[in-house]
C-alpha positions in Angstrom: 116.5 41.8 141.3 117.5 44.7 143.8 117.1 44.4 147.0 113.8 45.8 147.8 115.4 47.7 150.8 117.6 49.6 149.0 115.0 51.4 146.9 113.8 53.9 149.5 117.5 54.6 150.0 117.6 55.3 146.0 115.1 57.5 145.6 115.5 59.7 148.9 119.3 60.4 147.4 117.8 61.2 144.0 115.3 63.7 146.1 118.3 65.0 148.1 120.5 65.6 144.7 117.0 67.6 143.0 116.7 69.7 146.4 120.5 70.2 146.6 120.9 71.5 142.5 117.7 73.3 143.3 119.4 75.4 145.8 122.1 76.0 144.0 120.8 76.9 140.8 117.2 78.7 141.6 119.4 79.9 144.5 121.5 82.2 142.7 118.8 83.7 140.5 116.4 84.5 143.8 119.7 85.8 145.2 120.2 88.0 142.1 116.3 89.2 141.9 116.7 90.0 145.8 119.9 92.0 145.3 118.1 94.3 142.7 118.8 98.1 143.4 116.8 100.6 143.7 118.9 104.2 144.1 118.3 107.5 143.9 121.0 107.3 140.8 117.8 106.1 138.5 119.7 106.0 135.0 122.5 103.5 136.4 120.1 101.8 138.9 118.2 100.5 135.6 121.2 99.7 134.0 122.4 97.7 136.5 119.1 95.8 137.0 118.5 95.0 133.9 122.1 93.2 133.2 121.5 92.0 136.8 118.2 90.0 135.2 120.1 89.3 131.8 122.6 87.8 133.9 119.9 84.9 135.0 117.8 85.6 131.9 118.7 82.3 130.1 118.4 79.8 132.9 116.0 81.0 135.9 112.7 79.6 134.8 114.7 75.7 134.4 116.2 75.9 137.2 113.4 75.3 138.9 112.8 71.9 137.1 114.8 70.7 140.1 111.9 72.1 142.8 109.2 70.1 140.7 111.5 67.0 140.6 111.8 67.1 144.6 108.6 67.7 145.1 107.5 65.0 142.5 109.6 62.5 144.0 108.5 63.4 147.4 104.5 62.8 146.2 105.2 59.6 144.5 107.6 57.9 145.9 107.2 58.9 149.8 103.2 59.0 149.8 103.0 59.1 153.7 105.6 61.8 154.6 104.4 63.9 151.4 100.5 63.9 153.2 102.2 65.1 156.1 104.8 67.7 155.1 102.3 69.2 153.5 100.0 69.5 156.2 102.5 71.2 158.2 103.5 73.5 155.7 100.8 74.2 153.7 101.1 78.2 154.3 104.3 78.7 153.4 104.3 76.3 150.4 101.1 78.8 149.4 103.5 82.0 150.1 106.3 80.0 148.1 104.1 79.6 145.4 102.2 82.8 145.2 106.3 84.7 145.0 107.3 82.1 142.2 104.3 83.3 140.3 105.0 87.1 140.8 108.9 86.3 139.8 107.3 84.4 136.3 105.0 87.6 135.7 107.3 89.7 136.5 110.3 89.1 134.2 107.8 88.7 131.4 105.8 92.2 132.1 108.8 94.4 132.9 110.3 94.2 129.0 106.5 94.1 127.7 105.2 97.1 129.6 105.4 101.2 129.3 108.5 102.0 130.1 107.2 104.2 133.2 105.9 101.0 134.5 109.4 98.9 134.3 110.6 99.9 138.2 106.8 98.7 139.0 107.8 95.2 137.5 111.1 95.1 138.8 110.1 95.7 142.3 107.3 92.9 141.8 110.3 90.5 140.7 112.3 91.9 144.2 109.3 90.9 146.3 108.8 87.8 144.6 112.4 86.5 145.4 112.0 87.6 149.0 108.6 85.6 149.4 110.2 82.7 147.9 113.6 82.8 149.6 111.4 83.6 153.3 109.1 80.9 152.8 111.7 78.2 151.7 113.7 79.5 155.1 110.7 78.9 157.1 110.1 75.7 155.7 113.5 74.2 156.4 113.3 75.9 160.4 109.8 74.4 160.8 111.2 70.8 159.1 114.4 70.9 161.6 112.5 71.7 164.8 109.7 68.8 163.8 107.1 70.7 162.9 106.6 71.9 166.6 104.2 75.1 166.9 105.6 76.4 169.8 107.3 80.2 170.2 110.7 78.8 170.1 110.0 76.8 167.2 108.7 79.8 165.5 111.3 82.0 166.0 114.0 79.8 164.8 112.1 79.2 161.3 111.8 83.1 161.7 115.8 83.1 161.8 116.1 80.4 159.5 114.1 82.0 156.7 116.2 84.7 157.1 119.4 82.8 157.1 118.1 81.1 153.7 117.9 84.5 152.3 121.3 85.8 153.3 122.8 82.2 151.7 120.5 83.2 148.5 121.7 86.4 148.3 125.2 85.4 149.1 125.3 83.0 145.7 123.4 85.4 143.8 125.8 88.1 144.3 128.8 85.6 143.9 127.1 84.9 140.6 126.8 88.2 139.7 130.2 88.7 140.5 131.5 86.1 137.9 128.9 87.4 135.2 129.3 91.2 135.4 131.8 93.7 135.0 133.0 97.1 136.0 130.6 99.1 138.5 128.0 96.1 139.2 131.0 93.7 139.7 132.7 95.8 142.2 128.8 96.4 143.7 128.5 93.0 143.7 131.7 91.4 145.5 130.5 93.8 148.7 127.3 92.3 148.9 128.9 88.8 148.7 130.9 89.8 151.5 128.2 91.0 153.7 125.9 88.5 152.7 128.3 86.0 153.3 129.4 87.0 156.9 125.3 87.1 157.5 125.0 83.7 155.9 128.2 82.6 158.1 126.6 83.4 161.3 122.8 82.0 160.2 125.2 77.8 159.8 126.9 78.9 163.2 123.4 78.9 164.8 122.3 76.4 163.1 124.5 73.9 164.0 124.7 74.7 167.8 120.7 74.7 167.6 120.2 71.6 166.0 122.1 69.2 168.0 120.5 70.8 171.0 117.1 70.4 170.0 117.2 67.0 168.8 118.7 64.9 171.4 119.0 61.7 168.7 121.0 64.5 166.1 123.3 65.3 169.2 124.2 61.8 169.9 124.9 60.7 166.1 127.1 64.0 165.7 129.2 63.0 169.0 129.2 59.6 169.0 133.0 58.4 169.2 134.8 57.5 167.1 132.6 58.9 164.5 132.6 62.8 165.8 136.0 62.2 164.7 135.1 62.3 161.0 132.0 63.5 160.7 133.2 67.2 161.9 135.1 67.6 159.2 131.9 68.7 157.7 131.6 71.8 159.5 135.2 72.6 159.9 135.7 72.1 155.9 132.1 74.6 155.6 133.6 77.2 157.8 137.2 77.6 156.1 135.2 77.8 152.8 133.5 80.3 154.3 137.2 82.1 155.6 138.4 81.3 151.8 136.2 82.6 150.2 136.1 86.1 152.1 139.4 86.5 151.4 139.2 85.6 148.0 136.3 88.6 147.6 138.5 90.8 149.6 141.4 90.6 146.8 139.1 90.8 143.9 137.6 94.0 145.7 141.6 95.6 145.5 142.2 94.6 141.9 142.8 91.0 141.7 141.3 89.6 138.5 142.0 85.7 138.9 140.2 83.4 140.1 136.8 85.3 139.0 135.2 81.9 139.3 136.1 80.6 142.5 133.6 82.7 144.8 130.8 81.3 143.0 131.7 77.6 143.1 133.1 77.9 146.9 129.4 79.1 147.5 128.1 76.2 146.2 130.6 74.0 147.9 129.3 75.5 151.2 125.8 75.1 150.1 127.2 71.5 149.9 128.4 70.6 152.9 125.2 72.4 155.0 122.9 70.0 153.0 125.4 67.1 153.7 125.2 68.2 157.6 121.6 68.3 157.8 121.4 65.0 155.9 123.7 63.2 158.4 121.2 64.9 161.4 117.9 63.4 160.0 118.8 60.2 158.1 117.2 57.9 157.4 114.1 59.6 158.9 112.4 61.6 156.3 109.9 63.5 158.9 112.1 64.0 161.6 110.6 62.0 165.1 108.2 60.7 163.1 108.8 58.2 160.3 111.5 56.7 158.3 111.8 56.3 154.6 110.8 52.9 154.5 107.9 53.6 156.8 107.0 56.5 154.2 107.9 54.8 151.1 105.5 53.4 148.5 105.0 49.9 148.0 108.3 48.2 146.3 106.8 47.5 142.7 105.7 51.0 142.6 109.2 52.1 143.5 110.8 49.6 141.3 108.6 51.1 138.1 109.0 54.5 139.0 112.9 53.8 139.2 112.8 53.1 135.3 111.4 56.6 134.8 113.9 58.1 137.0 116.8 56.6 135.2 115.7 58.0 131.8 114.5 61.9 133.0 117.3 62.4 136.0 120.1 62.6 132.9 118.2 64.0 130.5 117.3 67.1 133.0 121.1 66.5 133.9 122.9 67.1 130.6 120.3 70.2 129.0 121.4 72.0 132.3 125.0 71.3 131.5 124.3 72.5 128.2 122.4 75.3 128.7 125.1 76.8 131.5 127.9 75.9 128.7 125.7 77.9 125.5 125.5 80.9 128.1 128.8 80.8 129.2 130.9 83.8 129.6 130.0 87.3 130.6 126.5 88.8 130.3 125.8 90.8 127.1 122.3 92.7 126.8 119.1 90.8 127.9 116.5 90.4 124.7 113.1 89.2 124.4 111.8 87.6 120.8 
């Protein structure tokens, strides 16, 4: 029988994977409803919207499979820190929620509706990706600084949510980038750089911030000899992010290889952040607070719900893999059925 120990430590990897694919995945399509234009130029501002939402058409709505999993796991598995994470957050989770809502309604609406009401819908879908993106930016700024209500505290979730939505629209425009041709794909690799440099200086502040706010993250970071390894993490994050401008840079003159990379360098950053911020805080799950074996469920419970995590963690695994493999390729003309 496993060690009854080792179960919390199970289950809060499993919940770090779902958040981590979450980012990834939903990240790129909130990046890409963000990004949506809205110039003077009407005729090719449509255009480019609606390839921009074909682009994500097949896979946005699943990707978010990964934020009920999280969440899910969270609720049954960590009872204690759940109660309490959500009392802290309980605004921004309703913010969160009320933008996923206007994202669902919107991408259904805007190919049902007269066509003079179509910009009315896409703009919904805009503001529903920034809600989401700003509230999921908040949340993280509110989780690193322990939930402390104080102005300081406030303004770095302020700066985090807007660091979150830089890094959303930095993916999303990378993705775009490896979906789209001509005009949009040349649009696109500019707002990756931009986006990218903004997202850049958002992990910078982060991680002088963090270890200065949390005497116990500053200590594990430096303590020798394991600040000899451990900042590799950063120093490996930063030359992705030096890579991969330069990569975007020679697409932007002409270069037509790699058309992949930016994308999957994104993710690797988005990577190695979540890898940081997991070294800060574990094992505690609420940061000064409580640990995941003081927050975890009793160990039958965990063993049980371990059986049904082994049979749906694959499953969601492999008809993501297959989904992204069907759609593969570049985006052709978004239809509805």
């Amino acid at each position: 029988m496993m060690d009854d120990h080792w179960l919390p430590v199970i289950f809060i990897a499993l919940m770090g994977l779902a958040v981590l694919i979450y980012a990834v995945l939903d990240g790129f399509d909130l990046g890409v409803g963000i990004l949506l234009p809205f110039d003077a130029g009407e005729t090719s501002s449509e255009s480019q919207r609606d390839t921009m939402i074909a682009s994500i058409g097949p896979f946005w709505d699943a990707n978010e499979t990964w934020l009920v999993l999280a969440i899910g796991l969270l609720l049954i598995a960590f009872p204690h820190a759940h109660s309490v994470v959500m009392y802290h957050l309980y605004i921004p989770i309703a913010i969160m929620l009320i933008g996923l809502i206007l994202r669902g309604v919107a991408f259904d609406f805007r190919a049902k509706a007269a066509v003079s009401q179509k910009l009315a819908w896409d703009r919904t879908f805009k503001a529903g990706s920034l809600l989401t993106s700003l509230s999921q930016g908040f949340m993280l700024g509110q989780y690193v600084m322990g939930f402390d209500t104080g102005w300081q505290a406030m303004l770095f979730a302020a700066v985090s949510a807007l660091g979150v939505t830089a890094a959303y629209s930095y993916i999303g425009a990378t993705w775009l980038a490896l979906k789209t041709e001509g005009a949009l794909r040349q649009r696109a690799l500019h707002w990756a750089r931009r986006c990218g440099r903004i997202c850049f200086a958002g992990v910078v502040a982060v991680s002088v911030i963090n270890p200065l706010v949390n005497p116990g993250v500053f200590a594990r970071w430096f303590e020798y000899p394991l600040v000899m390894f451990v900042l590799l993490i950063p120093a490996l994050c930063f030359a992705a992010f030096i890579w991969n401008d330069m990569t975007l840079r020679r697409q932007l003159h002409g270069d037509s290889r790699h058309v992949a990379r930016p994308f999957f360098v994104t993710a690797l950053i988005f990577a190695l952040c979540f890898t940081g911020l997991a070294f800060s805080f574990f094992p505690e799950i609420v940061p000064g607070r409580m640990d995941i074996w003081e927050a975890a469920s009793a160990p039958e419970s965990l063993r049980f719900i371990l059986v049904g995590a082994v049979l749906v963690v694959p499953v969601i695994l492999a008809y993501t893999a297959f989904s992204y493999y069907v759609f593969r390729g570049k985006t052709t003309e978004l239809r509805y059925h």
